[in-house]
N, C-alpha and C positions, 0 to 999 in steps of 0.2 A: 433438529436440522441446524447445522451453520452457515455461515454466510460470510461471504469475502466479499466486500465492496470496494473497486478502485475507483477514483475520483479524477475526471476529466473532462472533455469537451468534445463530442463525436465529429466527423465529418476529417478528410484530412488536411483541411486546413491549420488543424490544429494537433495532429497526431504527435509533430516533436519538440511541442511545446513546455517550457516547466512547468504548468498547471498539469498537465498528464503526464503527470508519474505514475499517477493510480492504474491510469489504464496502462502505463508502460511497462509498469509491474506484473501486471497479470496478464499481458503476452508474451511478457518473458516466458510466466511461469507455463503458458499453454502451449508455447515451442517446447520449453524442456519435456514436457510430457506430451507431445502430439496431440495436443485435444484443438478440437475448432469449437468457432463460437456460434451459438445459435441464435439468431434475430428475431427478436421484439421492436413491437413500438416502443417499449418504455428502456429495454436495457437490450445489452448484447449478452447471454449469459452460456456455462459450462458449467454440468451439474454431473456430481459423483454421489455416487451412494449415499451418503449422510450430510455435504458439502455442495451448496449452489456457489459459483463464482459470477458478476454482472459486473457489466460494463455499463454504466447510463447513455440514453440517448437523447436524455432530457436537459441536457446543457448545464454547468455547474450549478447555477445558483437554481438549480429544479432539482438536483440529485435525491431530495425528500420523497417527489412523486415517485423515483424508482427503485428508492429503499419501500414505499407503504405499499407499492405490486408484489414487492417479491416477498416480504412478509407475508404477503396475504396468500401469495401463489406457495411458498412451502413451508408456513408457519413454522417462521425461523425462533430458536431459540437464544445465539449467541450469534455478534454480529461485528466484524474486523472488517476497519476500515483504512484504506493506505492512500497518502495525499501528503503532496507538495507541503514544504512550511519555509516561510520568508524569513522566520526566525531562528532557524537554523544554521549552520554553515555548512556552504556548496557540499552535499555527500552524509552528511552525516546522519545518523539515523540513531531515533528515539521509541520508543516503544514502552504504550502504560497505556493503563483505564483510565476513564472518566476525565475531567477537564474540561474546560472552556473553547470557543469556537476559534481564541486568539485571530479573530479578523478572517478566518477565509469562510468564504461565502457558503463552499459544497458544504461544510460542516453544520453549518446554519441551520442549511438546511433540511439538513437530516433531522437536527434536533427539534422541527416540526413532528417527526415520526416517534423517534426513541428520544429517553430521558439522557442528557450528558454519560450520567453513571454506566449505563448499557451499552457506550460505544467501547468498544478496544481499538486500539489506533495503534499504527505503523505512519510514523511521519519521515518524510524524509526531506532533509536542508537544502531549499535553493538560492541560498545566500542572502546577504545583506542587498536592499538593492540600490545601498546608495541615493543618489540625486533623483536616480528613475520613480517613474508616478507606478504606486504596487500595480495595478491592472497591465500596462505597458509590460514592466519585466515579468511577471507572470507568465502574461501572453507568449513573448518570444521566445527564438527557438533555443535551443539548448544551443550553447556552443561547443566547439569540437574538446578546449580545453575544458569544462566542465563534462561533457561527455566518458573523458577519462579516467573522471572522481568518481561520476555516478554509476559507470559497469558495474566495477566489485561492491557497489551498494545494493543496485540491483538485482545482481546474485544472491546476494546475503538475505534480501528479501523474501524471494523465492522458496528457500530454505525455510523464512523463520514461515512460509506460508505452507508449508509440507509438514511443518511441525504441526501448524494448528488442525490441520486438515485430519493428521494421524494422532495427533492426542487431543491438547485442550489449550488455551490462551494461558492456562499456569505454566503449560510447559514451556510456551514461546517464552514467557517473563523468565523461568528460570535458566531457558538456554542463553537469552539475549542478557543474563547477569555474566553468563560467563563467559560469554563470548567477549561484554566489553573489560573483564577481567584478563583479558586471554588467558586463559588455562581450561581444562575439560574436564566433569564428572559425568554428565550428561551422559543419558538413558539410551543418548544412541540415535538420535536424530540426522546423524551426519553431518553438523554444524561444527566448521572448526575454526577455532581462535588463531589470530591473526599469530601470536606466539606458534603454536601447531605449526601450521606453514612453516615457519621461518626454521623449526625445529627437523620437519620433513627433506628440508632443502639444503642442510646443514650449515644454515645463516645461525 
């Protein structure tokens, strides 16, 4: 069984905030496919065939206590995790195994449950934050201009999250090679390089 975990802060006080990408990812992806979430104490989750998806209800720096439920609840084997990164810039997005918790909390705390090496991670860039103290820009809300960057991010996400769901985390990695290559050999994912587009549109 696999496992998508998005990383954020329940309640809506903090629904459009840059700390919830995680969770802002995987409502994207539960609109694109009409799925609803099912409530827990511990997470909000959507479960497919072979693929649990959760949302925590356990506030970020707890996100551990509801990755060690739902391992236990579908003895997960591989496990992708998607979250904010300050080290990134506004939009961008990186994607690999293993690594360091580079300062954010939810990752921390995960790495209570699994060993660094076991996480797969989809990170996506909420910029520099400048003067601001990390928790303050974290917290706030997305603005309208950053909103513009992280759509077609979000999308993209979504995608590489249909890929892992229908094959494996090699294939996200070999799609997301070419994707930041733009150009396409891929299997057929429906992920297409920003090249593509431009080529579709006769830019």
């Amino acid at each position: 069984m696999k496992l998508i975990i998005g990383l954020g802060n329940p309640t809506k006080e903090y629904q459009d905030t840059r700390h919830n990408l995680g969770f802002i990812c995987l409502d994207s992806w539960a609109e694109k496919h009409n799925k609803r979430w099912t409530q827990t104490e511990e997470f909000d989750f959507v479960c497919l065939n072979d693929t649990a998806l959760i949302k925590p209800n356990t506030y970020m720096n707890r996100s551990g206590v509801a990755l060690k439920k739902a391992v236990l609840k579908w003895k997960i084997g591989e496990v992708l995790v998607i979250y904010d990164d300050l080290e990134l810039d506004i939009a961008e997005l990186r994607i690999r195994k293993g690594g360091g918790d580079g300062g954010h909390n939810g990752i921390k705390s995960l790495f209570t449950v699994l060993p660094p090496a076991e996480l797969k991670r989809i990170r996506i860039g909420i910029g520099k934050r400048n003067d601001a103290e990390a928790q303050d820009y974290v917290l706030a809300c997305i603005p309208a201009v950053d909103w513009e960057l992280l759509i077609p991010t979000i999308a993209n996400v979504t995608k590489f999250m249909d890929t892992f769901i229908k094959y494996d985390f090699d294939q996200v990695l070999n799609e997301y090679s070419i994707w930041k290559k733009s150009y396409s050999s891929a299997k057929g994912s429906g992920i297409i390089s920003p090249k593509e587009e431009n080529n579709d549109k006769g830019l």
